[in-house]
N, C-alpha and C positions, 0 to 999 in steps of 0.2 A: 375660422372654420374653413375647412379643403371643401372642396366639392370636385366631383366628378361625373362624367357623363358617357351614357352608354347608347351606344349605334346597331340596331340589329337589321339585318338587313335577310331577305328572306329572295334563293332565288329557284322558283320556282320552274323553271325552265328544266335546271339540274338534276332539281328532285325526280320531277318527271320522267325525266331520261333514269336515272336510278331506277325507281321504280319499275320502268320497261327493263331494265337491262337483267333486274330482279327474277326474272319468268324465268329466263334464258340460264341465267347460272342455278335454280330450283334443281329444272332440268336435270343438270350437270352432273349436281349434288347428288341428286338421287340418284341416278344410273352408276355412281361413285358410290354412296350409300348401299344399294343394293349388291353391288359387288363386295364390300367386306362384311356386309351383313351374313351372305352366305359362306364367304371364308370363315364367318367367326362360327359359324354352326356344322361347317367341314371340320372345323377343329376341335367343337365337342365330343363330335362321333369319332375323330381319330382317338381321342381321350378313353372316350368307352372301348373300344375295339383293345386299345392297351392294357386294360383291366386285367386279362386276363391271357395274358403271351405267356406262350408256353413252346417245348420239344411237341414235337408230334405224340399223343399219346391216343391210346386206345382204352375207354371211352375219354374224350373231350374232359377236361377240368372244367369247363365252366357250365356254370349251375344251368338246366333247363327253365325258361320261363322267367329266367333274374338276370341274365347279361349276356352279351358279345360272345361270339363262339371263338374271340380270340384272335390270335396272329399264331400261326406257327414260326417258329423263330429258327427250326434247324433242318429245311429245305430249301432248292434251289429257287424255291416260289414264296420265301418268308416275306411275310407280308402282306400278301397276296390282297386279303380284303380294306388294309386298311391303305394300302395304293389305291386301290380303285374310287376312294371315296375322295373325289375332286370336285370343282366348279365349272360349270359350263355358262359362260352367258350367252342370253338369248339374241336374240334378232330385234326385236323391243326393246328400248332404251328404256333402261330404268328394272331389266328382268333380268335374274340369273335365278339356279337351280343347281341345285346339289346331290349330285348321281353318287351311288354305287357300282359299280357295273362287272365286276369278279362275276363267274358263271354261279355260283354258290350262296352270293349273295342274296337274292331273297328269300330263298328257303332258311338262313339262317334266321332271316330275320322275322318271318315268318310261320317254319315249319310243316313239317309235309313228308311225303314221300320221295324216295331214291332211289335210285339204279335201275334197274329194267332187264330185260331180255339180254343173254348174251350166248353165243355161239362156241363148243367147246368141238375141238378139232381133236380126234384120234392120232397119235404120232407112232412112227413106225419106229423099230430099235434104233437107229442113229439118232431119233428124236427130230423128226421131219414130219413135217403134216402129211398124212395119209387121209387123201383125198376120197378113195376109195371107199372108205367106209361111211362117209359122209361125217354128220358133223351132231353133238348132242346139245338142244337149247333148253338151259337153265335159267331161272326166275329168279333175282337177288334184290329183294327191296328190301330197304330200312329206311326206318321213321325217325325223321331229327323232329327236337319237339323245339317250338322257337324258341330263339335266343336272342333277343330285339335289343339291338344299338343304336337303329336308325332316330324311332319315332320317338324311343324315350331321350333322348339326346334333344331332338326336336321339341318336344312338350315342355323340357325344364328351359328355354331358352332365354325368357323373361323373368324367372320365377328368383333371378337375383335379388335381393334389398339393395344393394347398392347401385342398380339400377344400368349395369354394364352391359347388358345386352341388347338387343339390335334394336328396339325403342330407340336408344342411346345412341344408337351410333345411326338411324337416319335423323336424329336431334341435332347430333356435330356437324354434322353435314349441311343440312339447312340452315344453320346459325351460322358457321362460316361462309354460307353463300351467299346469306339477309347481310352481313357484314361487311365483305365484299363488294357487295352490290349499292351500298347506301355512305358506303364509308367515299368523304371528298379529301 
């Protein structure tokens, strides 16, 4: 009969030091975590915004009250709203936020009132503003009724089964920095 014999040796000093070292890459994790968490939610709402691309038309194709007011696709501004939806990180480690920021944007998302006061100038036969007669102010509002990208894009962020969303992804994060941190 073989016999063998086993030596475990415990060094506790290591671990310790692990341990501390653990805080510090958390940290890390998460300030890394928090920055593609909000990329991954910049890219839902580009998702929505795509819904519904379109030419410029007159009224808007996309539904009142059920989705994104779109991308116009055949202006020198195509795009417009779904460029603007970027990430910004904070000043706070471990904080980022995800702006829209097109002039238009939150009343899409929102809904409301537009346009205002504007100033109609008399032109003389050549077609030159004729100062002289001074100038007629007209009232031009129209009501967009919302068409929200942002928040419903926001709401469903979690609501995967397969559990890919940002839960997820500050779980990768902290487990490769528990791993990191403890692995000799």
């Amino acid at each position: 009969m073989a016999g063998f014999a086993v030596s475990i040796r415990i060094d506790p000093d290591r671990f310790e030091a692990a341990i501390t070292d653990l805080e510090g890459k958390i940290k890390i994790a998460t300030a890394e975590g928090s920055l593609k968490a909000a990329e991954f939610v910049r890219d839902l709402i580009r998702e929505r915004l795509l819904e519904y691309a379109h030419p410029r038309a007159e009224p808007t194709l996309s539904p009142p009250l059920k989705g994104p007011v779109g991308s116009l696709t055949d202006t020198h501004e195509a795009f417009r709203l779904l460029k603007s939806v970027h990430v910004v990180e904070m000043p706070i480690r471990g904080f980022a936020k995800v702006v829209a920021d097109a002039p238009y944007a939150r009343i899409q998302e929102f809904g409301g009132w537009t346009g205002g006061a504007r100033h109609v100038y008399h032109l003389d036969a050549h077609g030159h503003v004729d100062v002289s007669q001074g100038f007629v102010s007209e009232t031009h509002l129209t009501f967009l009724p919302p068409r929200p990208y942002f928040k419903p894009a926001v709401m469903e962020v979690d609501t995967d089964p397969e559990g890919i969303g940002v839960r997820r992804i500050y779980f990768d994060a902290w487990r490769k920095a528990m791993i990191r941190a403890v692995a000799f």
